[in-house]
C-alpha positions as CSV (number, residue, x, y, z in Angstrom):
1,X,0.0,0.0,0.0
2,X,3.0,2.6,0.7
3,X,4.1,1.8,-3.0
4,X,0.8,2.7,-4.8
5,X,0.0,5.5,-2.2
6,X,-2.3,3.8,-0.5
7,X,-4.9,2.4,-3.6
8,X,-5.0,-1.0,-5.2
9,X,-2.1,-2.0,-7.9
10,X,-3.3,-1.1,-11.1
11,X,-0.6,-2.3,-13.7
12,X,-1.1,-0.3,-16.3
13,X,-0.6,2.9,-14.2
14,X,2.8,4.0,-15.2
15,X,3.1,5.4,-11.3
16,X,2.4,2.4,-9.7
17,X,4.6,0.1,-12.3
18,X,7.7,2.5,-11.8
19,X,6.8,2.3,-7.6
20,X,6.6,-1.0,-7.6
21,X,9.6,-2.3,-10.6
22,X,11.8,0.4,-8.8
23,X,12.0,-1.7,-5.4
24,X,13.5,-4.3,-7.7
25,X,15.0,-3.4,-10.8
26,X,16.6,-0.1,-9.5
27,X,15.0,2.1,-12.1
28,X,16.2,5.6,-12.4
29,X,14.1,8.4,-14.5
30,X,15.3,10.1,-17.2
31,X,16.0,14.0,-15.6
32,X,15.3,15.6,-18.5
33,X,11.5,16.6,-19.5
34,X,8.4,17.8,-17.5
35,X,6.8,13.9,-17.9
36,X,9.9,12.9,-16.6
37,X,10.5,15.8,-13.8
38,X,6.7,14.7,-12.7
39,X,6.7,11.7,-12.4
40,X,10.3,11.6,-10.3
41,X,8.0,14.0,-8.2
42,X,4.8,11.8,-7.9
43,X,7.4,8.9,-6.8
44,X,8.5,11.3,-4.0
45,X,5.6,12.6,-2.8
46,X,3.6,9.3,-3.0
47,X,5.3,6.1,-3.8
48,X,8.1,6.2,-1.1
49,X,11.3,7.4,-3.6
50,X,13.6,9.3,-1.9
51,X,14.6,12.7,-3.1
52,X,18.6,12.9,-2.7
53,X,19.2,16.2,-4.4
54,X,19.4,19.3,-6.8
55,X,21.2,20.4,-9.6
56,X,23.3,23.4,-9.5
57,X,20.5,25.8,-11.0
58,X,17.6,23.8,-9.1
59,X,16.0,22.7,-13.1
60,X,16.7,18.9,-11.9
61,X,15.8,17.0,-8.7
62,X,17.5,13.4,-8.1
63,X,15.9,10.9,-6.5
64,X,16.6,6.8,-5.9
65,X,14.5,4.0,-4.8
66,X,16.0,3.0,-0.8
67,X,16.9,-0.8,-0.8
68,X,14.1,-2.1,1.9
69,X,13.6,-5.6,2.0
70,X,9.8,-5.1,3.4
71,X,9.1,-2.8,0.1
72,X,10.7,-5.2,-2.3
73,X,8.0,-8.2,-0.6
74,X,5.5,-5.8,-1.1
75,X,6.6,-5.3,-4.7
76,X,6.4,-8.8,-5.3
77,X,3.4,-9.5,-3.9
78,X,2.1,-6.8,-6.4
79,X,3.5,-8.1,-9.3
80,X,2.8,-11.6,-8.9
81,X,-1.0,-11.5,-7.6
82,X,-2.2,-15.1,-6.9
83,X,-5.7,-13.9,-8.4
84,X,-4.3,-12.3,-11.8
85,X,-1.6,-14.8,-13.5
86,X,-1.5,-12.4,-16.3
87,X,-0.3,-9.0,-13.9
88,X,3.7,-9.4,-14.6
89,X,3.1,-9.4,-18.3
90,X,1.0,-6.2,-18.2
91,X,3.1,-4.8,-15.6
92,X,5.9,-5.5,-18.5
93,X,4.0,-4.1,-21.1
94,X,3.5,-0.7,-19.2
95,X,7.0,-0.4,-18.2
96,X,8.3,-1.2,-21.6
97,X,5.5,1.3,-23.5
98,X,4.5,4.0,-20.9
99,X,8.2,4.3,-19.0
100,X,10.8,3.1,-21.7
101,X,10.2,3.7,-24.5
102,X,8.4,6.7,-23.6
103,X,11.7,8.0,-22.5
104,X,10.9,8.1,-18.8
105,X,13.3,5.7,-17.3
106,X,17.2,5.3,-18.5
107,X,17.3,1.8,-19.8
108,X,21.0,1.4,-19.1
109,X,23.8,0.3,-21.9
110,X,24.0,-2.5,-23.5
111,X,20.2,-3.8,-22.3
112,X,21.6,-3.6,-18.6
113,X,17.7,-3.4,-17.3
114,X,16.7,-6.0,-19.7
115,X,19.6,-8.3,-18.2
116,X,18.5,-7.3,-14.5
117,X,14.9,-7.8,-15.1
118,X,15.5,-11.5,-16.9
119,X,17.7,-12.7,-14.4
120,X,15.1,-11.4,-11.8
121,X,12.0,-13.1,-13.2
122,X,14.1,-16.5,-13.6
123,X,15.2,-16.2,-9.9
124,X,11.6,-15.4,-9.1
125,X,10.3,-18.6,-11.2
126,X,12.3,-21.1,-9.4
127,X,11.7,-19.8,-5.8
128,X,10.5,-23.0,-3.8
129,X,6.9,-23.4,-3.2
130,X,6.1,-23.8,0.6
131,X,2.2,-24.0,1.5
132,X,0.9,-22.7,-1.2
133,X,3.1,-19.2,-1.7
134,X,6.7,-19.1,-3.4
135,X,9.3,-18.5,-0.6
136,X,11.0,-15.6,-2.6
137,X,13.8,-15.4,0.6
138,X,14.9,-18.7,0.1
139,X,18.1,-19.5,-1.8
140,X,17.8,-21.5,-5.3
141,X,20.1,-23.5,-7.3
142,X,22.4,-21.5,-9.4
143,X,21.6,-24.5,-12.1
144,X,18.0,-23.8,-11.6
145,X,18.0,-20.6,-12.2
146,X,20.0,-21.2,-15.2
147,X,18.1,-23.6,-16.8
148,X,15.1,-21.5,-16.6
149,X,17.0,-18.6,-18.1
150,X,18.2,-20.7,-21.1
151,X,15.3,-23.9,-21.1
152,X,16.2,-27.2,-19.9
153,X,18.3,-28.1,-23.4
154,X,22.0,-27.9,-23.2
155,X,22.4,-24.6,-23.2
156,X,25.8,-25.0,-22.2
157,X,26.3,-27.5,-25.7
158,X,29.2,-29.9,-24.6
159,X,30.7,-28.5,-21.3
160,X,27.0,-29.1,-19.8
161,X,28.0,-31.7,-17.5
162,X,30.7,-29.8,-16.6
163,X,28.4,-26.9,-15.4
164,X,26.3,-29.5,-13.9
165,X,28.8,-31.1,-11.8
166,X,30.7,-27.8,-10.9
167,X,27.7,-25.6,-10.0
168,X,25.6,-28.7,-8.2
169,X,26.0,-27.1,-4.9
170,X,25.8,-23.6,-5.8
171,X,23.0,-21.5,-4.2
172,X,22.1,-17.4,-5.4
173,X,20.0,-15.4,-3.6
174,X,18.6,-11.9,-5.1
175,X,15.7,-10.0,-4.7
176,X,16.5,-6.6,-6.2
177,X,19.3,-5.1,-7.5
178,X,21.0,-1.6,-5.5
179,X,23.4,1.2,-7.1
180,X,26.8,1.3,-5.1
181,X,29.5,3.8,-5.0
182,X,31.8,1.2,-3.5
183,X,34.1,-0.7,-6.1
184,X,34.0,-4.4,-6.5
185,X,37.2,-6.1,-4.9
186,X,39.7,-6.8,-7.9
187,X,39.8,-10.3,-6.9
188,X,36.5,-11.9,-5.5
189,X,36.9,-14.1,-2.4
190,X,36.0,-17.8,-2.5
């Protein structure tokens, strides 16, 4: 309810779908344009974005979803209502014709939202099932997860096995992505 200001999710509500797909996908408006200047506003006033500052001659205001676990359930719950199997899809379509390509929200290079939001929905799809709700907290096979990325053929053509015995222990556990200032390590840790 604190995403969609208090009324039911509408999916095709370009408000609510950049509320709610914020929480998760990290979106970011375009600053440029009075669409785009109101609905950064709308998202601060009503749909719990923070405002984080100004430009130098006050034209631009930024603003950033905050990374709360408690909002990002509450965006999944909207997106994947048990009483309308067909919500992500519409969800998709308004964020893809209303915020995208309308020029609203920065898409990233090189499909960077695109990549965030498949790897999201294939994470989501394998999330166990535990009485009667998917357990989205959980952690899933990393091979899971793949093979609902790529289907269930060898996607990995004759270094499958390989992946298979490698990765048969290996567990991920996302629900949203988060900007950081802070530098990966050079060399990851174990």
């Amino acid at each position: 309810m604190k995403l969609t200001n208090g009324e039911a999710f509408d999916a095709s509500e370009k408000n609510h779908v950049f509320a709610v797909v914020s929480q998760r996908l990290c979106l970011d408006p375009v600053l440029a344009g009075t669409e785009a200047i109101r609905l950064a506003d709308s998202s601060v006033a009503h749909h719990m974005r923070l405002l984080t500052g100004f430009s130098d001659n006050h034209s631009m205001f930024y603003t950033h979803s905050p990374s709360e676990p408690i909002l990002v359930l509450g965006a999944i719950d909207a997106l994947y209502a048990a009483d309308d199997p067909n919500r992500l899809g519409r969800v998709l379509d308004t964020l893809s014709i209303k915020l995208c390509s309308a020029g609203l929200v920065d898409r990233g290079l090189l499909g960077e939202l695109s990549a965030r939001l498949l790897l999201l929905i294939a994470r989501d799809f394998v999330a166990p099932v535990e009485q009667r709700r998917r357990n989205y907290l959980k952690p899933v096979r990393l091979m899971d997860v793949l093979s609902k990325l790529f289907g269930t053929t060898t996607w990995a053509g004759e270094n499958q096995m390989g992946f298979e015995h490698a990765f048969a222990n290996a567990y991920v556990n996302f629900t949203h992505w988060i900007v950081t200032r802070d530098p990966l390590p050079e060399k990851p840790s174990r």
